[in-house]
C-alpha positions in Angstrom: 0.0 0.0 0.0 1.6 3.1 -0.6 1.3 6.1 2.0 3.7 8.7 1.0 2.2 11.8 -0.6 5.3 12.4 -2.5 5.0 9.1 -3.8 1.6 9.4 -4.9 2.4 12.6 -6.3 4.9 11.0 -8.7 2.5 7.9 -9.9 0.2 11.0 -10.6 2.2 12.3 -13.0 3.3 9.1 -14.5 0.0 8.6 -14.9 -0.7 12.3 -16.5 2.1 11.4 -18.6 1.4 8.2 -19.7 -2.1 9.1 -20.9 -0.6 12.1 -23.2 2.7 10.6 -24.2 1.1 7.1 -24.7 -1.9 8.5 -25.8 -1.6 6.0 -28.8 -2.5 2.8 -27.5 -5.7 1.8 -25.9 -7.5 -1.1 -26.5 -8.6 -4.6 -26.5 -11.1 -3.9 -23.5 -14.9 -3.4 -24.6 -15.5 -0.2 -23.6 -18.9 0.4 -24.5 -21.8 -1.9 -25.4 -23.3 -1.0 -29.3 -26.4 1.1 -29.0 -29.1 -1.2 -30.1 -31.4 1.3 -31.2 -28.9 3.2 -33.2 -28.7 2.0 -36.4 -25.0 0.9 -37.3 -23.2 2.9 -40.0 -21.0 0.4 -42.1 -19.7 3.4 -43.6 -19.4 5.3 -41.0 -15.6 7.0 -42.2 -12.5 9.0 -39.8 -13.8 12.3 -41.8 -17.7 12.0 -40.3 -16.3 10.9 -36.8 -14.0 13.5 -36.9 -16.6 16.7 -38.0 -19.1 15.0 -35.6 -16.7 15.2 -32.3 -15.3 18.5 -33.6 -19.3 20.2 -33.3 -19.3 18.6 -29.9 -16.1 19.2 -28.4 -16.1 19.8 -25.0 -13.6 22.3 -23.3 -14.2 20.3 -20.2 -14.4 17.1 -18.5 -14.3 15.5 -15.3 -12.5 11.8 -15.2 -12.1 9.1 -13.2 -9.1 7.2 -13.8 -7.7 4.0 -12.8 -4.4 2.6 -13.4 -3.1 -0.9 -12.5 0.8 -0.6 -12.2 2.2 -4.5 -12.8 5.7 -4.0 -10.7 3.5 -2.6 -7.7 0.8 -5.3 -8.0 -1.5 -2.1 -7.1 -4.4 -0.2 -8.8 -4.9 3.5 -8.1 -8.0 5.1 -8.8 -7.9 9.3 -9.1 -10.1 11.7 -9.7 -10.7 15.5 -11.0 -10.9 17.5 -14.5 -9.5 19.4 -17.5 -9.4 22.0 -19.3 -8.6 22.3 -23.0 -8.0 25.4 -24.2 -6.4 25.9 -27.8 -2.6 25.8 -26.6 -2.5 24.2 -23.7 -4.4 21.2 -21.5 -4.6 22.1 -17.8 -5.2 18.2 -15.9 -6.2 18.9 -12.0 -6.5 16.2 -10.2 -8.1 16.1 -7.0 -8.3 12.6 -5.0 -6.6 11.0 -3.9 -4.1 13.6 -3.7 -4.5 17.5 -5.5 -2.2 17.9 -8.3 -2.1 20.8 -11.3 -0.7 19.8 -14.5 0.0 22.1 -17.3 0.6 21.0 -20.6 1.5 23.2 -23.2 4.3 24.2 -25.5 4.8 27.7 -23.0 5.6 25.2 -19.7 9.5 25.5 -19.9 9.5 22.5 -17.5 7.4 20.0 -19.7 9.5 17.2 -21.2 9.2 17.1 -24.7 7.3 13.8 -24.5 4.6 15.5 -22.5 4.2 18.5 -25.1 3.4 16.1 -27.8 1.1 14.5 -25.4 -1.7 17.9 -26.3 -2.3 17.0 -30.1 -2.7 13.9 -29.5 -5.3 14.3 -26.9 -7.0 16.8 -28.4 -7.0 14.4 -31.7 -8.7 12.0 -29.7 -11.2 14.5 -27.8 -11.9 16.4 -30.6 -11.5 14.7 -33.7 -8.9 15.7 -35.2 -7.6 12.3 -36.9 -5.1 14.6 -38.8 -2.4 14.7 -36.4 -3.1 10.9 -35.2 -2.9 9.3 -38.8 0.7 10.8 -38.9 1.5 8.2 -35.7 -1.4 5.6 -35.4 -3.3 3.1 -37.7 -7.2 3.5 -36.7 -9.9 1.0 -37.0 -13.2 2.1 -36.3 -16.6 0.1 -35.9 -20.4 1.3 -34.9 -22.1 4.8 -35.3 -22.3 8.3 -34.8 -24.0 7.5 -31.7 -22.0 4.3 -30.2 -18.5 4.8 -32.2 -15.8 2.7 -30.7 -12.0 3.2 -32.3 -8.5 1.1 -31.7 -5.2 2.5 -32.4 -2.2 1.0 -32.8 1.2 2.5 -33.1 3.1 3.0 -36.4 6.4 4.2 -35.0 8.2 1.2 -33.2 9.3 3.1 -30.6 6.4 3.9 -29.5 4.9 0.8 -30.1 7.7 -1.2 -27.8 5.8 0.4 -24.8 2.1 0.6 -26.0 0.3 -2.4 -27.0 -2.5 -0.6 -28.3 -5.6 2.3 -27.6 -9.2 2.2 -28.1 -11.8 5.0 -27.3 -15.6 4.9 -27.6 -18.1 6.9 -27.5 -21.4 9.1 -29.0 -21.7 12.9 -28.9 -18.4 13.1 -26.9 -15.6 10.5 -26.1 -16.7 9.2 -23.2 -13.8 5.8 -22.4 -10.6 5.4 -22.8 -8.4 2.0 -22.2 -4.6 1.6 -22.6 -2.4 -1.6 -22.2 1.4 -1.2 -22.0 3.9 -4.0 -22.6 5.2 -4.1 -19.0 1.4 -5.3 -18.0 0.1 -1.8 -16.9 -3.0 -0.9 -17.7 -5.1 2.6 -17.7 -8.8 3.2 -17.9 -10.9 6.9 -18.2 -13.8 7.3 -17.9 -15.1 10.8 -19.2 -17.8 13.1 -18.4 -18.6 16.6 -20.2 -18.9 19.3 -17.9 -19.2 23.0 -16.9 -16.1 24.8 -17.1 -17.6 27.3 -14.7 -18.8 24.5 -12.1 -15.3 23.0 -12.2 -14.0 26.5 -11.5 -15.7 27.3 -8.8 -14.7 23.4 -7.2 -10.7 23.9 -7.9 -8.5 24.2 -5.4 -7.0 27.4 -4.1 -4.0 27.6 -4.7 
C-alpha cells in the first residue's frame, strides 16, 4: 500500500504522462456496449467521426481514472478534470491527492514527450484524426451514436511500450483503455462538464 504523498504525487504524474505521451494505445477492453437502437453505420468514415466530435467538443471534463501498475501489483484510482484550451491542457487532479498539470508548449518544464502529449489528446477529444494518422493506424466500428475506435502504433518506438488504444463513445468521447507491454494498464472514464462549475470546485492555490 503506498502512503507517502510524494510518492503518490509521482505515480500521478506518471500517470498524466502516460495518458498524453502514450496517448496512442488503448485497447482490446470493450468499452462500451453498441447502441441497439442506433442503427450501425458500415460506412461510417475517420472524416464524419471526426466533424461529428469537432461540433461537440467539450472544453471540459471531469474523469475518473484507474491505473493498474504490474511491478506494484497495485491499482490507483484518481479523480478530478481538465481544461482544454487551444494551446495548452490544464489536468487537475483532485483525489486521492491535489495535483495541477499544465501541458502546453509555454511550460519551460514540460518534457518534450509530455508537449506532444496535447495533439494527441485533443485528436482524440476532438476529432482531429489529422495529427493521429501521422503516428497511429485507426480502426473504427459502430455509429455516430456508439463509435468505438482502436489505435495501434506506427512508429516502433512507441509501439515497444504501448500495445495498443481504443476510445468509444457518442456525442463526446466518453472511455478510454490503454495496455502497456510491461502489463500496466489505464482506464478513463469521461464526463462533459461545466467549465464554470469546475471553477468554482478547484482548489485554491
Amino acid at each position: 500500500m503506498i502512503h507517502a504523498p510524494q510518492r503518490l504525487r509521482r505515480v500521478l504524474h506518471a500517470i498524466v504522462a502516460t495518458v498524453m505521451l502514450s496517448s496512442a494505445t488503448f485497447a482490446n477492453a470493450p468499452l462500451m456496449a453498441a447502441d441497439s437502437e442506433a442503427p450501425a453505420l458500415e460506412n461510417l468514415s475517420l472524416a464524419t467521426l471526426s466533424q461529428h466530435l469537432s461540433d461537440q467538443a467539450p472544453a471540459c471534463m471531469r474523469f475518473e481514472q484507474r491505473r493498474w501498475m504490474a511491478d506494484l501489483d497495485f491499482e490507483l484510482p484518481s479523480e478530478g478534470y481538465f481544461h482544454r484550451q487551444p494551446d495548452r491542457l490544464v489536468w487537475q487532479t483532485l483525489s486521492p491527492v491535489q495535483d495541477r498539470v499544465v501541458l502546453g508548449s509555454d511550460n519551460p518544464k514540460l518534457p518534450p514527450g509530455l508537449k506532444a502529449l496535447l495533439p494527441i489528446l485533443n485528436g482524440l477529444l476532438a476529432g482531429d484524426w489529422e495529427s493521429l494518422e501521422q503516428h497511429f493506424q485507426a480502426s473504427l466500428s459502430g455509429s455516430l451514436r456508439a463509435w468505438k475506435i482502436g489505435l495501434i502504433a506506427r512508429n516502433s518506438a512507441v509501439a515497444e511500450q504501448l500495445e495498443g488504444i481504443e476510445a468509444s463513445g457518442g456525442d463526446t468521447m466518453t472511455r478510454l483503455n490503454v495496455i502497456f507491454t510491461n502489463g500496466d494498464r489505464l482506464a478513463l472514464e469521461l464526463t462533459p462538464e461545466d467549465c464554470a462549475i469546475l471553477t468554482a470546485e478547484a482548489p485554491t492555490p
